[in-house]
DOLO-695457 format. One line per field, with one value per residue (C-alpha): residue number from 1; residue in three letters; x, y, z. Coordinates in Angstrom, 1 decimal, padded with zeros to 4 digits. Layout:
<atoms>
num = c(NUM	...) .
residu = c(ALA	...) .
u = c(X	...) .
v = c(Y	...) .
w = c(Z	...) .
</atoms>
This chain:
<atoms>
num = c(1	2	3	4	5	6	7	8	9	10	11	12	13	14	15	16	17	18	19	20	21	22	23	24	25	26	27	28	29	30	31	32	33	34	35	36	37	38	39	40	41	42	43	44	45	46	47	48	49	50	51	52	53	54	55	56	57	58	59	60	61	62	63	64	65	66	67	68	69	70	71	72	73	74	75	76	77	78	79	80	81	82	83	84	85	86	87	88	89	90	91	92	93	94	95	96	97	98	99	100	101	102	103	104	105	106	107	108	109	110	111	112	113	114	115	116	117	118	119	120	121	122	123	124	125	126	127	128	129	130	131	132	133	134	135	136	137	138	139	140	141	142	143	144	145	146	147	148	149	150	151	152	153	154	155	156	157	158	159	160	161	162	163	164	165	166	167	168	169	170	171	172	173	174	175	176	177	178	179	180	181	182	183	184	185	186	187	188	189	190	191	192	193	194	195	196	197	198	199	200	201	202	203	204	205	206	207	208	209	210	211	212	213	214	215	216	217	218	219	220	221	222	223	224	225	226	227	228	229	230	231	232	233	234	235	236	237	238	239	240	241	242	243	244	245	246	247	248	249	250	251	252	253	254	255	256	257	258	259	260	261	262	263	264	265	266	267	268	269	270	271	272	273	274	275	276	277	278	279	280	281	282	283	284	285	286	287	288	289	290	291	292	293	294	295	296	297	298	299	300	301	302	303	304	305	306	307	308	309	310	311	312	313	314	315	316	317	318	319	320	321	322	323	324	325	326	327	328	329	330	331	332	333	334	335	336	337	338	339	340	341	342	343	344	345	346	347	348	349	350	351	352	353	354	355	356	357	358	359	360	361	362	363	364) .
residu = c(UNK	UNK	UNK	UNK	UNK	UNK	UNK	UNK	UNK	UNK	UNK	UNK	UNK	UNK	UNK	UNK	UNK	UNK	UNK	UNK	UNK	UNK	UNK	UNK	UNK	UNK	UNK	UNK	UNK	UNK	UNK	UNK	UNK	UNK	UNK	UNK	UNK	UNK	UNK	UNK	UNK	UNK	UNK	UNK	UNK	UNK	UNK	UNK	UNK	UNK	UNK	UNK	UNK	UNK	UNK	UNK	UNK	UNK	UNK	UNK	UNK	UNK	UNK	UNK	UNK	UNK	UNK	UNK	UNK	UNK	UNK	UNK	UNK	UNK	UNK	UNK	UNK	UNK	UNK	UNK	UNK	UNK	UNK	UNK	UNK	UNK	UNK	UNK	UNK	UNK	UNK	UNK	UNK	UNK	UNK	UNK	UNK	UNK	UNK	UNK	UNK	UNK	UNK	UNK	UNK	UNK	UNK	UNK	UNK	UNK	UNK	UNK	UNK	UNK	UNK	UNK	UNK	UNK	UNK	UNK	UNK	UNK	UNK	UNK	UNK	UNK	UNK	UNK	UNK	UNK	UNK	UNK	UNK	UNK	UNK	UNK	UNK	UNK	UNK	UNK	UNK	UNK	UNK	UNK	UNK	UNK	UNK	UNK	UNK	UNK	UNK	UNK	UNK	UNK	UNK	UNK	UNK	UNK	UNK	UNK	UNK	UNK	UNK	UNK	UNK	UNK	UNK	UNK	UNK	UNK	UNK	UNK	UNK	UNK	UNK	UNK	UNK	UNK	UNK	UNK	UNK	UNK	UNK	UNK	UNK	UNK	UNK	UNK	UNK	UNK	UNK	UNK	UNK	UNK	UNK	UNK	UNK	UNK	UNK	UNK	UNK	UNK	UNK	UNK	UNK	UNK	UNK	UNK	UNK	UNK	UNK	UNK	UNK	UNK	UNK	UNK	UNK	UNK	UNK	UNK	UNK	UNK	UNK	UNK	UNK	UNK	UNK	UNK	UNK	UNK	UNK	UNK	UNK	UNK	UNK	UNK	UNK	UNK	UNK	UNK	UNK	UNK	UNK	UNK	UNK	UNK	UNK	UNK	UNK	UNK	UNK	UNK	UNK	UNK	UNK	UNK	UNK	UNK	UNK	UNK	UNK	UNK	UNK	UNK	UNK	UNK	UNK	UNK	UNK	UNK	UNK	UNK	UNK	UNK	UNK	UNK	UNK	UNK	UNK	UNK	UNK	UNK	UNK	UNK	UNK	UNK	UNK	UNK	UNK	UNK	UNK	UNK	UNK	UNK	UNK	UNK	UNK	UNK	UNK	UNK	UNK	UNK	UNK	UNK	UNK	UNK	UNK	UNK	UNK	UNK	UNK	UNK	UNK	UNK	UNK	UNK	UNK	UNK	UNK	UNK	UNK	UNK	UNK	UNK	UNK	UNK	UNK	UNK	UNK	UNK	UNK	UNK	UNK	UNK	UNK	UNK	UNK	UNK	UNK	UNK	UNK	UNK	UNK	UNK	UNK	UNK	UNK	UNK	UNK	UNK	UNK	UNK	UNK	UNK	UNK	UNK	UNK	UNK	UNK	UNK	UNK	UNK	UNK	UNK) .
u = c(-003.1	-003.9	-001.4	-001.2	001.6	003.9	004.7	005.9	006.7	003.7	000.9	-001.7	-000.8	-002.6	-004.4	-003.0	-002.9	000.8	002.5	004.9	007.9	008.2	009.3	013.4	015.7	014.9	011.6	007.7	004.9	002.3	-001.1	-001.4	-004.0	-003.6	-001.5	-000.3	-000.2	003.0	004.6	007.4	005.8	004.6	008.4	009.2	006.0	007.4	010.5	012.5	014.7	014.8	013.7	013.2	009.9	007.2	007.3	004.8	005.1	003.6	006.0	003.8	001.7	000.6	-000.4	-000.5	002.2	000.7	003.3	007.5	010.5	013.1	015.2	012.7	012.4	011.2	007.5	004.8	001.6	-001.2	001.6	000.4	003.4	004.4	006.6	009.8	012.1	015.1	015.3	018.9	021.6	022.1	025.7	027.1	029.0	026.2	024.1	026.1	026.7	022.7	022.2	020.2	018.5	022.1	022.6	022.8	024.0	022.8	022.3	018.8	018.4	018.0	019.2	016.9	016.4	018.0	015.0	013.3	010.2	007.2	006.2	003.8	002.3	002.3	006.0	008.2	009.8	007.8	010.5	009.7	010.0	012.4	012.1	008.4	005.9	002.2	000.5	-000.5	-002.9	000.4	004.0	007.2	009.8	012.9	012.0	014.2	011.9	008.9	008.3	005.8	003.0	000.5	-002.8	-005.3	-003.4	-005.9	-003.9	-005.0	-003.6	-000.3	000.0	001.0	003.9	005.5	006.9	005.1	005.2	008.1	010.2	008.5	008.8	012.3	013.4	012.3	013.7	016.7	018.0	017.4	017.1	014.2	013.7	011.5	011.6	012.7	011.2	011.0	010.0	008.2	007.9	005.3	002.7	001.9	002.3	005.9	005.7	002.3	004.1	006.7	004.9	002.9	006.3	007.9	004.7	005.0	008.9	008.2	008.8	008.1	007.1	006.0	005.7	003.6	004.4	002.8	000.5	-002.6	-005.0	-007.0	-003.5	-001.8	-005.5	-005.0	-001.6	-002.7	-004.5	-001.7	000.2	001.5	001.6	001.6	001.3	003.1	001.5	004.1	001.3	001.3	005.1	008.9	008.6	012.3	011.4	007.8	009.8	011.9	009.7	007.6	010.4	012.3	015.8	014.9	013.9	016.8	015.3	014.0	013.0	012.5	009.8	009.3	012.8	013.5	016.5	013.8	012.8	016.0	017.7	014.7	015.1	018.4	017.9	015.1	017.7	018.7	022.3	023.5	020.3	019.8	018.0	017.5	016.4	013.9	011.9	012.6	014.7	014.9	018.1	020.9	019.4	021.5	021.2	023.1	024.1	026.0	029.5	029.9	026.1	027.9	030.2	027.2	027.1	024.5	023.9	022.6	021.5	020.2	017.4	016.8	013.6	014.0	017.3	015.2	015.7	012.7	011.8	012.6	010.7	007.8	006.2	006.6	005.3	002.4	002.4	001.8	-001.0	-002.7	-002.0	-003.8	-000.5	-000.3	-002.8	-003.3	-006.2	-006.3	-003.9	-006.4	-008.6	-010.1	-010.0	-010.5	-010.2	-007.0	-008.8	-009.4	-005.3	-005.5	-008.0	-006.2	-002.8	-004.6	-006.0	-002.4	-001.9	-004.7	-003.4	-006.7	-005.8	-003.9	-003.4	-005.0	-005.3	-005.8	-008.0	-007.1	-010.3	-012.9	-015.4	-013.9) .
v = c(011.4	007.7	004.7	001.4	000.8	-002.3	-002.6	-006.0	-008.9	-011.7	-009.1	-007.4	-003.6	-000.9	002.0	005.2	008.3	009.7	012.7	014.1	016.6	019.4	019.0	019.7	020.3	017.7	016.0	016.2	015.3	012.8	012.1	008.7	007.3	003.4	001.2	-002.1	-005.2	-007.1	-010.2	-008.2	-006.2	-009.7	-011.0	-007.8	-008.2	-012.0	-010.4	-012.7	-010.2	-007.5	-004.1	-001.3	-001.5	000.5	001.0	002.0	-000.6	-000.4	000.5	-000.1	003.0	006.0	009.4	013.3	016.0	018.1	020.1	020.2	021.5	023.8	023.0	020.6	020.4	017.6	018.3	020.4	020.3	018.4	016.2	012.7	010.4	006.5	005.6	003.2	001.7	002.7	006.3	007.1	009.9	010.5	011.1	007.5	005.4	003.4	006.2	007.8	004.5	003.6	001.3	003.6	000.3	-000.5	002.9	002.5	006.6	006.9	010.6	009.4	005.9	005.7	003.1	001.4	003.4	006.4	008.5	011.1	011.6	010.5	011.5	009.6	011.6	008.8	007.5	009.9	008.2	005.5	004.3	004.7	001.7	001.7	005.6	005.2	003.7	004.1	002.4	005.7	008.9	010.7	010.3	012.2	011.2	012.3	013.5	010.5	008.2	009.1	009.1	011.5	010.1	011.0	012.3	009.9	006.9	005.6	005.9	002.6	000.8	003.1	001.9	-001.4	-000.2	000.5	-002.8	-006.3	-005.0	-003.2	-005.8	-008.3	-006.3	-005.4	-008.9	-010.0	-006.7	-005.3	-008.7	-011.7	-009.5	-011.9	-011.7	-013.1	-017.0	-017.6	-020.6	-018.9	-020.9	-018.7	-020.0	-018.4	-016.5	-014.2	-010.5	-010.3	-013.5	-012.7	-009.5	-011.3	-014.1	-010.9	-008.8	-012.4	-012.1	-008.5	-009.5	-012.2	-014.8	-018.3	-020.6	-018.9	-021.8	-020.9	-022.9	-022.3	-024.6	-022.8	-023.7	-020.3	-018.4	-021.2	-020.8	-016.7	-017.3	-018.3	-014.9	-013.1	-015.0	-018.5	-020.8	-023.4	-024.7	-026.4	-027.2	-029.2	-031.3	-033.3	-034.1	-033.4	-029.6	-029.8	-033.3	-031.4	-028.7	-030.7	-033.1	-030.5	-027.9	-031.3	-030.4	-027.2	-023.8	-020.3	-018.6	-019.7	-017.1	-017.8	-014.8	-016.9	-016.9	-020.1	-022.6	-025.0	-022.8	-021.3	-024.7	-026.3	-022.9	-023.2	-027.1	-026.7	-024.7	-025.8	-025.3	-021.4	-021.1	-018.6	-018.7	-015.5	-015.1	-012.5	-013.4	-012.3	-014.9	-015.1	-013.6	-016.2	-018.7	-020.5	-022.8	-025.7	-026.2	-028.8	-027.6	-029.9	-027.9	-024.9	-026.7	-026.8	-022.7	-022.3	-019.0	-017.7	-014.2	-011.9	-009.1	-006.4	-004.7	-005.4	-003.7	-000.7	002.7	003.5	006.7	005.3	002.0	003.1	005.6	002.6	000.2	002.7	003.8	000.0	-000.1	002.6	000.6	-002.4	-004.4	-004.5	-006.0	-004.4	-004.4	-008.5	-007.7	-006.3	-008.5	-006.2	-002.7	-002.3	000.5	001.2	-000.3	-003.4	-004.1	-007.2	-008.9	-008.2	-009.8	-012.7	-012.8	-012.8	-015.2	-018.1	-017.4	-016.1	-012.5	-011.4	-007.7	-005.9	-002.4	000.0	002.8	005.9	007.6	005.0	006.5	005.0) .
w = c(018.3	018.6	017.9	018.3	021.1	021.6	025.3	025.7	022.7	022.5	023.5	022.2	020.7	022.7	021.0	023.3	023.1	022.1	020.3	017.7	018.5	016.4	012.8	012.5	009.4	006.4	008.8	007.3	009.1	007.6	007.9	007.8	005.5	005.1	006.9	005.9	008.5	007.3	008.8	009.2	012.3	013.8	013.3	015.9	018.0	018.7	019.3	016.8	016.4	019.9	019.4	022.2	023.8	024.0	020.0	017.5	014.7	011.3	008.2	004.8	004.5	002.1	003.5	003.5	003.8	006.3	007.7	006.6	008.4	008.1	004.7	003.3	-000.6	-002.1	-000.5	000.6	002.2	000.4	-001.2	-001.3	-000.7	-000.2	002.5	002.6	005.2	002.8	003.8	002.3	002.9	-000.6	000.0	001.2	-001.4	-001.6	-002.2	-004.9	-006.8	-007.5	-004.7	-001.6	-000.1	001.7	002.8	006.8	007.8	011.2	010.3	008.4	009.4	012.9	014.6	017.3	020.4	018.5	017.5	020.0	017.5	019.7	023.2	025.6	028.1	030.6	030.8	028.1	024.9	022.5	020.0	016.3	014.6	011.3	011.0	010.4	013.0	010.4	013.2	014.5	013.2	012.2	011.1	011.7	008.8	007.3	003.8	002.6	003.8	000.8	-002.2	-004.0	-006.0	-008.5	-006.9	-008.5	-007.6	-004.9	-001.6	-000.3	-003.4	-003.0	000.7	-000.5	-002.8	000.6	001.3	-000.5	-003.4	-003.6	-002.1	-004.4	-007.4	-006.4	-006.1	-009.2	-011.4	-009.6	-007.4	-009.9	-012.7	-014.1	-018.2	-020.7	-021.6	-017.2	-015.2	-011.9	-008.3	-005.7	-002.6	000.0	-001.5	001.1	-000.1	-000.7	-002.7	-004.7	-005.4	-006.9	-009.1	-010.4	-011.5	-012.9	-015.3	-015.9	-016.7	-019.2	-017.3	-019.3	-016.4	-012.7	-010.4	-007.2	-004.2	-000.7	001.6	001.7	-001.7	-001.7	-001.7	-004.5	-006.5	-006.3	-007.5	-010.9	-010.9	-010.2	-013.1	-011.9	-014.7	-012.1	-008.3	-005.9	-002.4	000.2	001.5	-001.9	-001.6	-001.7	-003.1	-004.7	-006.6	-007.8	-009.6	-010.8	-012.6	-014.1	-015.2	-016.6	-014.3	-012.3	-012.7	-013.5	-010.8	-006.7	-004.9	-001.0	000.0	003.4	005.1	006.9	007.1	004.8	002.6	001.7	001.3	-001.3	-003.3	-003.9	-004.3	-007.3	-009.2	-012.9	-013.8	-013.7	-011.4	-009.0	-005.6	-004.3	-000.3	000.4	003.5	006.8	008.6	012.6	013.8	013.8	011.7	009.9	006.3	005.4	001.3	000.0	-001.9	-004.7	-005.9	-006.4	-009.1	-011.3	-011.2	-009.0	-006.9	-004.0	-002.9	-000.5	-001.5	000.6	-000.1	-003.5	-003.7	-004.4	-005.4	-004.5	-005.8	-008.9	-008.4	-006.6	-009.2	-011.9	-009.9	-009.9	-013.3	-014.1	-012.0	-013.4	-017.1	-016.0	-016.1	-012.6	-009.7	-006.7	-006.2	-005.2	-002.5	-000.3	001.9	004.1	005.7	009.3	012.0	014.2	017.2	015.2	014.7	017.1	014.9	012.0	013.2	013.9	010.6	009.1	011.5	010.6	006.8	006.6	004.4	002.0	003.3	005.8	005.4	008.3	007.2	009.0	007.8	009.0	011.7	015.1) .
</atoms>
């Protein structure tokens, strides 16, 4: 099968040739459909955090059960299915007490280096990158890393639930716990963070305050449901939010991850506020708050991936798509081929897209 291979951080991913081992107890194998091109594979490809190289990357994706292994249950063949980073144990304590996104049980979630699931011909070993790797034809997963969908949900749209939108949607219901009558702050409005202004509207939120640096991104904001904008390059982003929300907002939500970003959110918080950080930070970055804000009861919080359950999540997320209270449909920019995976990282790159999708299907 072909995948997109990683051989060395800062360089282009090769298409090659690899393969999949056998399926064991509890693994399916997938057909990949779509394929997602997230930040958080270019945060790996500039190796600001070090992973084992050569990988296949790619972790946002929707495909088909093709073929289980021994002990399997949850699937079968011709299943179509959403995959997740949180593939969970189920036995863990923080399985067993509703909160599967921080199960780490190296039985199902591999650490890097760990997994022996594809082969290349030329050298042995590729890694698999966090129990997934969808930048390839095929997929080898434990069944706890998918989620089974309905069968008209269009499985480019589904791809998408995977990670933005989940981890959007996640941060907004299950982290801050956003209600009706909130004044929310969302800074970046790349997928994770368009994700989340468009679950703060589905939650009721009063006020959705849109803040990023790129105008066609801050103008499809207000599509997605942001009341309001904020671009830095008109000013101090903390004193902009607090003018117009007249002393700050309940809840910041940082979907960039940088020492910056982090700090403003949790500085454009109103008394009792919470800033909650979901972006991707560099490893061993650091943020600076003063003490004498936290006497006013503000917060701050990590989300990761949305604190999801996401078998739970997932088929709701869908089930308001297919309602019309939900866009995903605005999240996709373009679809492009597997060999085209270069040009579409440097589309992320220039700000130029929303989402790529890779199309598995497309004639090569």
């Amino acid at each position: 099968m072909k995948a997109a291979v990683l051989f060395e951080p800062n360089s282009p991913l090769q298409i090659e040739e690899i393969s999949l081992r056998k399926p064991e107890a509890h693994e399916v194998v997938l057909r990949t459909a779509f394929a997602g091109i997230c930040h958080t594979d270019l945060h790996y490809m500039e190796a600001q955090t070090p992973y084992p190289m050569p990988v296949v990357l790619g972790h946002e994706s929707s495909g088909i059960v093709e073929a289980v292994g021994p002990e399997v249950r949850y699937v079968k063949p011709g299943d179509h299915v959403v995959t997740c980073l949180s593939v969970f144990c189920g036995t863990c304590e923080y399985c067993t007490t509703g909160r599967p996104a921080l199960c780490f049980n190296p039985d199902v979630k591999l650490p890097p280096g760990a997994s022996d699931r594809l082969k290349w011909d030329k050298s042995g070993q590729v890694h698999t990158f966090m129990n997934l790797s969808s930048f390839a034809e095929r997929m080898l997963v434990h069944e706890n890393a998918i989620v089974k969908i309905r069968k008209d949900m269009p499985l480019d749209r589904a791809s998408l639930v995977g990670c933005a939108v989940m981890t959007g949607y996640g941060a907004v219901v299950n982290t801050a716990k956003i209600g009706p009558g909130d004044k929310v702050a969302v800074i970046a409005c790349g997928g994770v963070g368009m994700a989340a202004v468009n679950s703060a509207r589905v939650a009721g939120a009063e006020r959705i305050i849109a803040i990023d640096t790129v105008p066609d991104k801050l103008a499809l904001a207000r599509e997605f449901g942001a009341t309001d904008v904020v671009n830095p390059g008109d000013g101090d982003v903390v004193e902009q939010v607090m003018e117009m929300t007249d002393g700050g907002v309940d809840h910041a939500l940082d979907c960039l991850g940088s020492k910056g970003t982090a700090e403003d959110a949790f500085r454009m918080l109103a008394f009792d506020g919470t800033a909650t950080l979901v972006g991707l930070f560099r490893q061993g970055e650091t943020i600076e708050l003063t003490g004498s804000d936290f006497l006013r009861e503000r917060k701050i919080q990590g989300s990761l991936l949305g604190s999801n359950r996401f078998r739970v999540d997932m088929p709701r997320i869908i089930e308001l798509y297919m309602q019309g209270r939900m866009d995903l449909d605005a999240f996709i920019s373009q679809k492009i081929r597997l060999e085209e995976i270069n040009d579409g990282f440097a589309a992320m790159r220039g700000g130029k897209v929303l989402r790529s999708l890779i199309d598995f299907d497309a004639a090569s």
